[in-house]
Backbone bond lengths (Angstrom), bond angles and torsions (degrees), N, CA, C in turn:
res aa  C-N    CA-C-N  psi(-1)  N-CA   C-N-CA  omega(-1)  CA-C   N-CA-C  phi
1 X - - - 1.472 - - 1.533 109.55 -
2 X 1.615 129.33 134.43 0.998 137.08 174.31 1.341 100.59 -98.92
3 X 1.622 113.88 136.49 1.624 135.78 164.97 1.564 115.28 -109.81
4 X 1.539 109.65 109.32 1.863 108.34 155.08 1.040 98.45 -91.31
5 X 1.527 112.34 156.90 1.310 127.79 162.42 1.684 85.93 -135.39
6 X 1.617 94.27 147.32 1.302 125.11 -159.96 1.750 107.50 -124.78
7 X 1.345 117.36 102.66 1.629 118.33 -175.08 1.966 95.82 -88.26
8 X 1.282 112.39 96.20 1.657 107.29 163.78 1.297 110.16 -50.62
9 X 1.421 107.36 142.73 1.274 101.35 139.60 1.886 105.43 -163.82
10 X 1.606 128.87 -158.46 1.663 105.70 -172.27 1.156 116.96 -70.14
11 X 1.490 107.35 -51.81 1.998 106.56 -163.40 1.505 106.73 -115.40
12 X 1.891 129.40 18.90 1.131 132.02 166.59 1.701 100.93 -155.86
13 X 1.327 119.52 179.33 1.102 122.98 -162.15 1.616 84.69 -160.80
14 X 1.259 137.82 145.95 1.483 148.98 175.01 1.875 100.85 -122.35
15 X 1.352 98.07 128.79 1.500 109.35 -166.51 2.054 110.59 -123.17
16 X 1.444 105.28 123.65 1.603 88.24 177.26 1.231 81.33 -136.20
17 X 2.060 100.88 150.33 1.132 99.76 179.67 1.993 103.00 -147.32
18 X 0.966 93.69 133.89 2.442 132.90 -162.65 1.439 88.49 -76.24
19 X 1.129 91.13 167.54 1.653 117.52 130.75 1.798 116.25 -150.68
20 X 1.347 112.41 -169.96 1.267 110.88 -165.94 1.407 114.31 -73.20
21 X 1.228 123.05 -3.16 1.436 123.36 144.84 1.158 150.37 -68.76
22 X 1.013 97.01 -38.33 1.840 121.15 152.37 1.555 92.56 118.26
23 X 1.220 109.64 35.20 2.084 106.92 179.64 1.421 87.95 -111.04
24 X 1.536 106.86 125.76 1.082 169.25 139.16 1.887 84.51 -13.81
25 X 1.276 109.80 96.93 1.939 109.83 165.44 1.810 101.29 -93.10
26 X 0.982 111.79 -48.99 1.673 122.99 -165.88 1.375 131.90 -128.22
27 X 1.014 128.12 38.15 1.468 139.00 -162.21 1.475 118.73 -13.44
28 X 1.292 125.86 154.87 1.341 98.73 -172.72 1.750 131.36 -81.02
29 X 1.625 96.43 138.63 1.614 110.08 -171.58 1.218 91.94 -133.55
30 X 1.634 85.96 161.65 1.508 128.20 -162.96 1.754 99.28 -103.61
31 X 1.684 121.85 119.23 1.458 125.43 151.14 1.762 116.74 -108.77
32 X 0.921 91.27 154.83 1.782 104.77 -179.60 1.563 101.62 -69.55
33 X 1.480 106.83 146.07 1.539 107.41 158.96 1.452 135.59 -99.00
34 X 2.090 78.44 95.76 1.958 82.31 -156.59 1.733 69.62 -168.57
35 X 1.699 98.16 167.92 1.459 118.07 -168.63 1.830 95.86 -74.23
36 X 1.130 117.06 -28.89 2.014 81.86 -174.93 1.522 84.18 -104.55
37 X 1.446 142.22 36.04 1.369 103.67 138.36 1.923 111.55 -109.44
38 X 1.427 110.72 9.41 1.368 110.61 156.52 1.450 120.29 -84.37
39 X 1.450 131.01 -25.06 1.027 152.46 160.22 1.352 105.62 -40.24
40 X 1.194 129.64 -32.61 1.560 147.29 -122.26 1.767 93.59 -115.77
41 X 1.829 89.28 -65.59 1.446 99.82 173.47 1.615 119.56 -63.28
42 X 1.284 97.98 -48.52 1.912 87.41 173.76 1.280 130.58 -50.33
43 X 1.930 104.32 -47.58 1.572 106.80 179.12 1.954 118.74 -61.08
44 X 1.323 105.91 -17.50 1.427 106.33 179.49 1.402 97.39 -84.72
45 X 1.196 135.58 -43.14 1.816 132.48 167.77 1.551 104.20 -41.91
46 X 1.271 112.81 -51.22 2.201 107.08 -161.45 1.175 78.23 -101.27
47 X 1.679 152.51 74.01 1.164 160.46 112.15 1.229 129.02 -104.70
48 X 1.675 104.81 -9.15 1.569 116.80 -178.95 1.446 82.29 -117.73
49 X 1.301 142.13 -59.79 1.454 137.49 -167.01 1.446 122.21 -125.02
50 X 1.109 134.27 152.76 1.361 135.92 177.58 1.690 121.01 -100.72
51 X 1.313 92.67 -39.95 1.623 103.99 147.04 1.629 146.54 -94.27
52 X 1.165 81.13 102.96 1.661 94.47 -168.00 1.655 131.64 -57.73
53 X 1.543 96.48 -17.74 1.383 125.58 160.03 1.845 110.92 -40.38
54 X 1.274 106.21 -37.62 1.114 124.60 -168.61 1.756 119.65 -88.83
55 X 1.454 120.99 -2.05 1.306 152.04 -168.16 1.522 106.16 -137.04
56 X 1.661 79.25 146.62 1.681 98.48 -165.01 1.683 99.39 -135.07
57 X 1.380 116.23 130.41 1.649 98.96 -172.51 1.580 87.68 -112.31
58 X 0.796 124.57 -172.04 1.674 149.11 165.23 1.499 132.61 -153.78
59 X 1.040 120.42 143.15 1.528 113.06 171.56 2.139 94.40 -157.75
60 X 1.695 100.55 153.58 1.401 103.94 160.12 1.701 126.19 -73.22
61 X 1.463 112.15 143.66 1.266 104.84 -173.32 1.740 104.85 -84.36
62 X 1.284 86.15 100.67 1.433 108.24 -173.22 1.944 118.62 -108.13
63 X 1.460 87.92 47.54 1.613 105.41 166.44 1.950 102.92 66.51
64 X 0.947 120.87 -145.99 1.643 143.34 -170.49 1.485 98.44 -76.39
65 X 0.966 137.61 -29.58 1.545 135.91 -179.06 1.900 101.99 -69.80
66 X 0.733 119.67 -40.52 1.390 135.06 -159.28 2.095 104.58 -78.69
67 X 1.256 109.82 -41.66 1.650 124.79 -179.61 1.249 124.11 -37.18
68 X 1.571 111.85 -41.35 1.559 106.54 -163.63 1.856 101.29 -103.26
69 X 1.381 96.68 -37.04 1.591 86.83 160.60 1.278 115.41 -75.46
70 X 1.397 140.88 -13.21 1.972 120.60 162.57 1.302 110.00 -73.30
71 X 1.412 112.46 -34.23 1.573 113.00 173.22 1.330 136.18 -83.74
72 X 1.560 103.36 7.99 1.222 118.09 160.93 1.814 113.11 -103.93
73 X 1.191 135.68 -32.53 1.041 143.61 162.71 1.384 108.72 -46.47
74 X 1.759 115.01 -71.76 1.492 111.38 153.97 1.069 146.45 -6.23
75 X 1.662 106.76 -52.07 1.437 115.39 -165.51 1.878 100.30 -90.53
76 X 1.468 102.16 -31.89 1.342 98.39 172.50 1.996 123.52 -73.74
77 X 1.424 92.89 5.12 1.678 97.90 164.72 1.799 94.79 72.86
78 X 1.745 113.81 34.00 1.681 95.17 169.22 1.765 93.95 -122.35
79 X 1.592 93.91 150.21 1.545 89.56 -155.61 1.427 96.74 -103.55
80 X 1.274 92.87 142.44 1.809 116.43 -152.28 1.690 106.69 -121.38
81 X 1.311 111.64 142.12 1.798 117.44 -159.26 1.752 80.81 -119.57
82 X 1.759 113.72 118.10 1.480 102.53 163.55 1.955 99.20 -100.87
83 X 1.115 97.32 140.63 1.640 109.04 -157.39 2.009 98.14 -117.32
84 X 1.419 88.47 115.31 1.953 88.97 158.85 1.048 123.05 -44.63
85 X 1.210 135.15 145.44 1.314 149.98 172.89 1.635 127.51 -67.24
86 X 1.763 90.54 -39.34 1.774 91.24 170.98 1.622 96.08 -72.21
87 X 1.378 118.92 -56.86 1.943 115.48 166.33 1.633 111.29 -5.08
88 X 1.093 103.87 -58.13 1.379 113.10 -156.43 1.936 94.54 -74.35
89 X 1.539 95.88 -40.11 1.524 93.42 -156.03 1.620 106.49 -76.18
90 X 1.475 117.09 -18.37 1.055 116.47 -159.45 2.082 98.16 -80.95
91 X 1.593 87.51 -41.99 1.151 113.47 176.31 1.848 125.65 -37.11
92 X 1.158 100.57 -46.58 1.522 127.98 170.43 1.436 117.93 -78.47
93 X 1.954 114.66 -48.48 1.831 80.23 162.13 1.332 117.76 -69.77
94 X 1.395 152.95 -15.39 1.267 158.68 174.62 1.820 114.97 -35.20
95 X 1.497 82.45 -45.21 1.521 103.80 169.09 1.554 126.39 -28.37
96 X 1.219 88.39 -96.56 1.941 103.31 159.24 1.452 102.90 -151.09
97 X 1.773 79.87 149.57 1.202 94.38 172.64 1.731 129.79 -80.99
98 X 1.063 106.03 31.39 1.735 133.31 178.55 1.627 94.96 -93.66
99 X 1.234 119.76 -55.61 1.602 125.12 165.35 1.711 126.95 -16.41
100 X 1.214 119.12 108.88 1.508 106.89 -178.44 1.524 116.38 -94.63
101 X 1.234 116.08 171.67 1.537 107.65 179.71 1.602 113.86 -47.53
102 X 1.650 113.38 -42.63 1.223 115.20 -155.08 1.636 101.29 -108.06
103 X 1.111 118.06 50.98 1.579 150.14 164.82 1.128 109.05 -101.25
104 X 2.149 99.87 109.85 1.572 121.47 -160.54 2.064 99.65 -69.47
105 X 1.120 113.03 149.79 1.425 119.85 -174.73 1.848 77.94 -95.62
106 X 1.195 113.57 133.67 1.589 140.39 -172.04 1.462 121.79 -128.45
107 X 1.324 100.14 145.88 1.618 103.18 176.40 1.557 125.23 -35.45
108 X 1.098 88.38 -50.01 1.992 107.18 -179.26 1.870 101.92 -60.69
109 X 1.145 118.97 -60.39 1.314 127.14 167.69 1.868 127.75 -42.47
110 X 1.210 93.63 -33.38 1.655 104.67 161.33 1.566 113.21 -87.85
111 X 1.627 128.16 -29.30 0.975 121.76 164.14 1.457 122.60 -50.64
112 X 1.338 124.43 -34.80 1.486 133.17 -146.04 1.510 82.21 -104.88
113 X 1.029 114.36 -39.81 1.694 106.01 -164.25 1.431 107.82 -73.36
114 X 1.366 110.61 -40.24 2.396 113.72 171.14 1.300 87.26 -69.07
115 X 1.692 162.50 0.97 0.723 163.14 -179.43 1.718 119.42 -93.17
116 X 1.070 116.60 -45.12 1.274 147.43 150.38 1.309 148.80 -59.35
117 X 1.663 101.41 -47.36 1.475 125.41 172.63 1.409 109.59 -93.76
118 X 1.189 115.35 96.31 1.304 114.45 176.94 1.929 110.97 -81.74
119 X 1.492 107.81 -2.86 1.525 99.78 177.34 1.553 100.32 -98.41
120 X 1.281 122.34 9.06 1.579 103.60 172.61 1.329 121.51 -60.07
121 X 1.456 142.05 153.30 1.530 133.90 -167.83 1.435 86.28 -128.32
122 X 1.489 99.09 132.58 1.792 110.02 154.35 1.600 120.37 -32.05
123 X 1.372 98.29 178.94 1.699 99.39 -173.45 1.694 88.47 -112.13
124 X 1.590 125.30 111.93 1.225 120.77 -166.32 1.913 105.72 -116.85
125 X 1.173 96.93 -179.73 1.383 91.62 -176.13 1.365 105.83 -76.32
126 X 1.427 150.81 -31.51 1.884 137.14 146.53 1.528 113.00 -34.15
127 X 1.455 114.77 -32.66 1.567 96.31 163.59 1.217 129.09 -99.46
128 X 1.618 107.77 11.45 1.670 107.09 172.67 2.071 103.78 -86.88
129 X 1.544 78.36 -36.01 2.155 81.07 -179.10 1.187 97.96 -68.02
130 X 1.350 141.74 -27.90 1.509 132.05 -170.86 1.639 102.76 -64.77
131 X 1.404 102.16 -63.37 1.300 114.85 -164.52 1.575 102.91 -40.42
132 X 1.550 116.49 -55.02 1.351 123.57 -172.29 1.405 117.85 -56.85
133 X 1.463 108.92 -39.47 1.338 99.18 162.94 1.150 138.28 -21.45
134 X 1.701 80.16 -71.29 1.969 101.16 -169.99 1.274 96.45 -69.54
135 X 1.439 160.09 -34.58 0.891 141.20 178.50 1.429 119.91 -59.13
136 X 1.441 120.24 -49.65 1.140 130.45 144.10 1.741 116.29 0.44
137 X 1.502 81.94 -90.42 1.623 107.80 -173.97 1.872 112.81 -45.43
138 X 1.368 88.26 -50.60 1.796 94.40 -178.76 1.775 106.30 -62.37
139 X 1.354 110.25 -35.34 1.592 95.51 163.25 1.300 131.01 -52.92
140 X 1.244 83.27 -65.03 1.764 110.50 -173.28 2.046 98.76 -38.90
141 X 0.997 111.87 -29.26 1.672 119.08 -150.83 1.913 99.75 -103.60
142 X 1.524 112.52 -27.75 1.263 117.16 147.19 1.304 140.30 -72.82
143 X 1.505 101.86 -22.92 1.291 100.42 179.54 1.597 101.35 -95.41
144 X 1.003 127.04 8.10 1.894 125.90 167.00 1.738 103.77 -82.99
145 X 1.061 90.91 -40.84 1.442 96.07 -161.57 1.160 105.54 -73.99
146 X 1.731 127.00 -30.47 1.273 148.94 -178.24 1.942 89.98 -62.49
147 X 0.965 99.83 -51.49 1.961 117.08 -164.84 1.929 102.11 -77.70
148 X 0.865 91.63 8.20 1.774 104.97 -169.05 1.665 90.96 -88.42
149 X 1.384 102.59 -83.00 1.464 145.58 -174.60 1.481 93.05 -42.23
150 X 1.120 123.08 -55.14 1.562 137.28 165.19 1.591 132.73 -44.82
151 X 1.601 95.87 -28.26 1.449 100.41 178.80 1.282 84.27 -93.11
152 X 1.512 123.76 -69.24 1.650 115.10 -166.24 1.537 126.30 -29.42
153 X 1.805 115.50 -23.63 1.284 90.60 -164.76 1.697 95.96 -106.51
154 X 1.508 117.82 -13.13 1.578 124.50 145.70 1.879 104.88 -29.44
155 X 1.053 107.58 -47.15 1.569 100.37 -168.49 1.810 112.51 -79.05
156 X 1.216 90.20 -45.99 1.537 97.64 175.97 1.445 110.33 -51.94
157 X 1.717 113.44 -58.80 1.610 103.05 164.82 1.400 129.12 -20.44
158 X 1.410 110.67 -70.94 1.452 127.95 -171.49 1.418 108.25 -55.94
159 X 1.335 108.80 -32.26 1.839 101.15 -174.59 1.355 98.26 -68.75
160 X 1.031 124.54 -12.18 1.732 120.50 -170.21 1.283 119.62 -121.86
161 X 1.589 109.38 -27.21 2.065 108.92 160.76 1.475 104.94 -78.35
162 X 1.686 112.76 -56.52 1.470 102.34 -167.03 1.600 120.84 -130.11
163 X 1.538 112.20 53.91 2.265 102.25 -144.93 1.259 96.14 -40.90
164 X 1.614 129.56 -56.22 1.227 113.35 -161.85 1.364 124.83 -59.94
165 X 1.011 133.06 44.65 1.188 124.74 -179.59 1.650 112.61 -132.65
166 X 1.546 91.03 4.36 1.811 84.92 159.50 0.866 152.44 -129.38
167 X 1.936 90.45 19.52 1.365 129.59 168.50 1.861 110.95 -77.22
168 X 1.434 103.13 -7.47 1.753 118.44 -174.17 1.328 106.20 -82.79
169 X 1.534 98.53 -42.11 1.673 102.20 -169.32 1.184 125.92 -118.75
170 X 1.350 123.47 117.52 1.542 111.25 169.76 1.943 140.03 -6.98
171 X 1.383 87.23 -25.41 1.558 97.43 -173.18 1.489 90.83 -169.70
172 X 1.333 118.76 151.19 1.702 139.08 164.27 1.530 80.63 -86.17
173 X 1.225 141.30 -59.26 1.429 132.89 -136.93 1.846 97.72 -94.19
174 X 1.306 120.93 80.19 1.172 148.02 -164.45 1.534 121.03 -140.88
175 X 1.387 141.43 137.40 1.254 137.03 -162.50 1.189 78.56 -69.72
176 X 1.481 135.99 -81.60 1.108 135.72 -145.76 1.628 128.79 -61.63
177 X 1.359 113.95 -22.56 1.441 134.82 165.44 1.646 101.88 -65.08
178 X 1.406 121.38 -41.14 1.306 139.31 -173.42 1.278 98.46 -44.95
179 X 2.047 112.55 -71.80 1.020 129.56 -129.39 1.777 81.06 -94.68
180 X 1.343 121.84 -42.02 1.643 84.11 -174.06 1.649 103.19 -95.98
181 X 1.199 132.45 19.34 1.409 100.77 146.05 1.892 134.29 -85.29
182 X 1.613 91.96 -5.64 1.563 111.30 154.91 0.914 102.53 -37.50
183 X 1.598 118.02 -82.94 1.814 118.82 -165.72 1.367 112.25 -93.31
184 X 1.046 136.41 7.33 1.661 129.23 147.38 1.290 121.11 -139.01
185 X 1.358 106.30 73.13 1.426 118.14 -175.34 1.541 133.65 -70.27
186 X 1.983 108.67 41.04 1.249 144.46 -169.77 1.273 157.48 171.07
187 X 1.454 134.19 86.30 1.026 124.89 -173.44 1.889 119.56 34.70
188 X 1.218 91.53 -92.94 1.705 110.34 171.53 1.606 99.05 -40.87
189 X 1.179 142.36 -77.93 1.095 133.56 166.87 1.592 131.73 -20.27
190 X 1.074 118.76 -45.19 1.030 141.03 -176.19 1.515 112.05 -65.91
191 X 1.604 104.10 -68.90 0.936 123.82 174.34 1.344 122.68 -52.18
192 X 1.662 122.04 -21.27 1.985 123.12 -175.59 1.210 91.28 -99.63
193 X 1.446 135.52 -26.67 1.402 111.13 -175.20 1.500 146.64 -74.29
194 X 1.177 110.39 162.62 1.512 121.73 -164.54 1.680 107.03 -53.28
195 X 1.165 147.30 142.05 1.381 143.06 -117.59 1.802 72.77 -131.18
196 X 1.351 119.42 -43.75 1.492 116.67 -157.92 1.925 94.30 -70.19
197 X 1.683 105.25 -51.85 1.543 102.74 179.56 1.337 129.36 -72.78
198 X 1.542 123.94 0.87 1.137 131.49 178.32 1.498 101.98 -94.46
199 X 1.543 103.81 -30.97 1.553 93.25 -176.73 1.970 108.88 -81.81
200 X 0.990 90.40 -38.12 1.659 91.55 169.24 1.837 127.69 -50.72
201 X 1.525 90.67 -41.82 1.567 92.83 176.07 1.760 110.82 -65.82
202 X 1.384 100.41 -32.58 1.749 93.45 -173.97 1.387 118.76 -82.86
203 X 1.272 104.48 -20.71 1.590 113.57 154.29 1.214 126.39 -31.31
204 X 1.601 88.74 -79.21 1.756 110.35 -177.95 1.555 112.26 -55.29
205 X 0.950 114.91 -38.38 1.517 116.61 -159.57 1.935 103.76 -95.39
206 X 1.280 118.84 -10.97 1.790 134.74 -170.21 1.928 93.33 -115.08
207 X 1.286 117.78 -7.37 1.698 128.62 -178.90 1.895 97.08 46.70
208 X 1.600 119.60 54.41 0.878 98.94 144.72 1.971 94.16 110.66
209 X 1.084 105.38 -8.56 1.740 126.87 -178.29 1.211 111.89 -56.31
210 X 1.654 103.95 -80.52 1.176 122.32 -171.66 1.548 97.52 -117.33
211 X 2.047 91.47 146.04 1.769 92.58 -165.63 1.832 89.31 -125.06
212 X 1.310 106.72 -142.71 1.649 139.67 153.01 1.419 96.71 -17.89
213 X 1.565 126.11 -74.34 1.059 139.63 -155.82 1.419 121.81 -81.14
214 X 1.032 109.44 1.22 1.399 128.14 172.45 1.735 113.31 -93.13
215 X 1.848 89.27 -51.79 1.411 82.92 -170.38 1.602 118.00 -105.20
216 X 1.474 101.42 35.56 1.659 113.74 159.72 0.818 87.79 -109.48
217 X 1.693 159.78 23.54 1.487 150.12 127.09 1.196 111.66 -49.03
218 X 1.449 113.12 -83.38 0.987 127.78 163.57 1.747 141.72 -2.28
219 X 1.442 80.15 -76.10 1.469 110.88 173.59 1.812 112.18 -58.21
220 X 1.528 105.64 -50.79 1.296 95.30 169.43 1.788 120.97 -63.47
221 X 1.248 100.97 -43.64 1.776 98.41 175.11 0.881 122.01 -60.34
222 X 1.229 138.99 -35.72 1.360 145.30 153.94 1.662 120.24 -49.53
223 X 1.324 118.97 -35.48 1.506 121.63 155.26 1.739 115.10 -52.41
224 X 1.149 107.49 -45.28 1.811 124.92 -173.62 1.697 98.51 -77.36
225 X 1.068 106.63 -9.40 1.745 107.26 -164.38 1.810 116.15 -50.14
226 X 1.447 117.00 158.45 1.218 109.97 171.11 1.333 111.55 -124.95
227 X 1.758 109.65 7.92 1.417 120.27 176.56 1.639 109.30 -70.22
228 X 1.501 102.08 154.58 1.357 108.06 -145.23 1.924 104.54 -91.63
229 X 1.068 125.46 159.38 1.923 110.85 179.99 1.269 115.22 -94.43
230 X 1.728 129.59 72.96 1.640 123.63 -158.68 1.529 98.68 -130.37
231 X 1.559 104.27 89.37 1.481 133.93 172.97 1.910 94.67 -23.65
232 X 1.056 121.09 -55.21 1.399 118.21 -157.58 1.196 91.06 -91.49
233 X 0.898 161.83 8.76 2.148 156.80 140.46 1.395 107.26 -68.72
234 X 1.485 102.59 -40.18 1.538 101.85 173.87 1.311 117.68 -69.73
235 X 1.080 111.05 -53.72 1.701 117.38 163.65 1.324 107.45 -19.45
236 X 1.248 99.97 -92.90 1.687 112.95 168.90 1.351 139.43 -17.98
237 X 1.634 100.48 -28.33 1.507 103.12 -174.02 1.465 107.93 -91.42
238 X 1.724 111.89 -33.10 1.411 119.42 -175.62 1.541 112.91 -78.22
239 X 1.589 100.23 -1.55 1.841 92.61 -178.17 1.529 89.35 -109.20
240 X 1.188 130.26 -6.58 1.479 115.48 178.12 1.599 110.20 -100.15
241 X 1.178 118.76 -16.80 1.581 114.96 137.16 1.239 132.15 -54.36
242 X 0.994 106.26 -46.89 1.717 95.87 -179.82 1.698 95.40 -85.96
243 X 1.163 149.92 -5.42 1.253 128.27 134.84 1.784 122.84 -16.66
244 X 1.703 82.76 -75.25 1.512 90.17 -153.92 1.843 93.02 -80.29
């Protein structure tokens, strides 16, 4: 059995590569992170073996740096172990006890360990859907929180272009609250506009909800208003709508 071990890192990667004897095929070298220095690493792999069945690569899962070389290994069908980091770390003081805390975990050191660990598992397609998940998920869970922060300062606006206006509606955070503070993103706004296009916008945007009679509500409260006339709040409010 042949072992690489793979040192990540951004714009190089350091590669040593075993076998089950412990003789030394490739000592450790340095490829670029770019297609001919993966090129580089493969052709020295199908120079010791032709069957890849027979090779085991490794590397730590070392975030976004780590992707295009597993997914290039992948695609070339050599089966690849992505390995934890405490794994690795725990793995390495085990070593010797000559080892200090701040003793780099190394190519050679991931070699010995796919060398060793016979329970390591390839990187298979259940851990490519996993991975995506969580990536998934970790978006999905920023961009709420992103949309959180987003409604709050939607609200803060309004207490200061138009407060009364969210004592009218069930919610500020409404398509239709949305869409006409798009185009009158204030009291004052509110209050000069055309009675026929204000009622149309809340139409369109409420599908038929709120008509006429809604937005001579409006329109009058917004006449009575004590929200303040600050061109650049308004600004603000219509670009943090179309944010969220």
């Amino acid at each position: 059995m042949i072992y690489v071990g793979i040192d990540i890192a951004k714009d190089k990667h350091d590669c040593f590569i075993t076998n089950s004897d412990g003789e030394v095929l490739f000592k450790s070298f340095t490829i670029s992170n770019n297609r001919e220095g993966f090129e580089t690493l493969f052709q020295r792999i199908k120079s010791i073996s032709d069957d890849l069945t027979e090779v085991k690569a490794g590397l730590e899962a070392t975030g976004h740096y780590s992707y295009n070389l597993l997914g290039f290994l992948l695609d070339k069908g050599l089966p690849t172990c992505v390995i934890n980091p405490l794994h690795t770390n725990l793995y390495r003081k085990s070593l010797s006890l000559r080892k200090t805390k701040t003793d780099k975990v190394d190519s050679h050191t991931i070699a010995i360990m796919l060398m060793s660990d016979l329970n390591l598992k390839s990187y298979s397609d259940i851990s490519y859907h996993n991975e995506e998940l969580k990536s998934l998920t970790r978006y999905r869970f920023n961009k709420v929180k992103e949309r959180a922060k987003l409604k709050f300062s939607i609200s803060r606006l309004v207490n200061i272009l138009f407060p009364e206006l969210e004592k009218l509606v069930p919610t500020i955070h409404m398509a239709s609250v949305y869409a006409l503070l798009s185009e009158f993103p204030s009291a004052d706004a509110v209050a000069n506009a055309h009675l026929t296009r204000l009622s149309n916008r809340l139409s369109e945007s409420s599908k038929g909800r709120y008509g006429k009679d809604t937005a001579v509500m409006f329109r009058d409260a917004a006449r009575g208003s004590i929200g303040s006339h600050m061109p650049a709040k308004s600004l603000e409010l219509k670009h943090t709508i179309k944010l969220i």
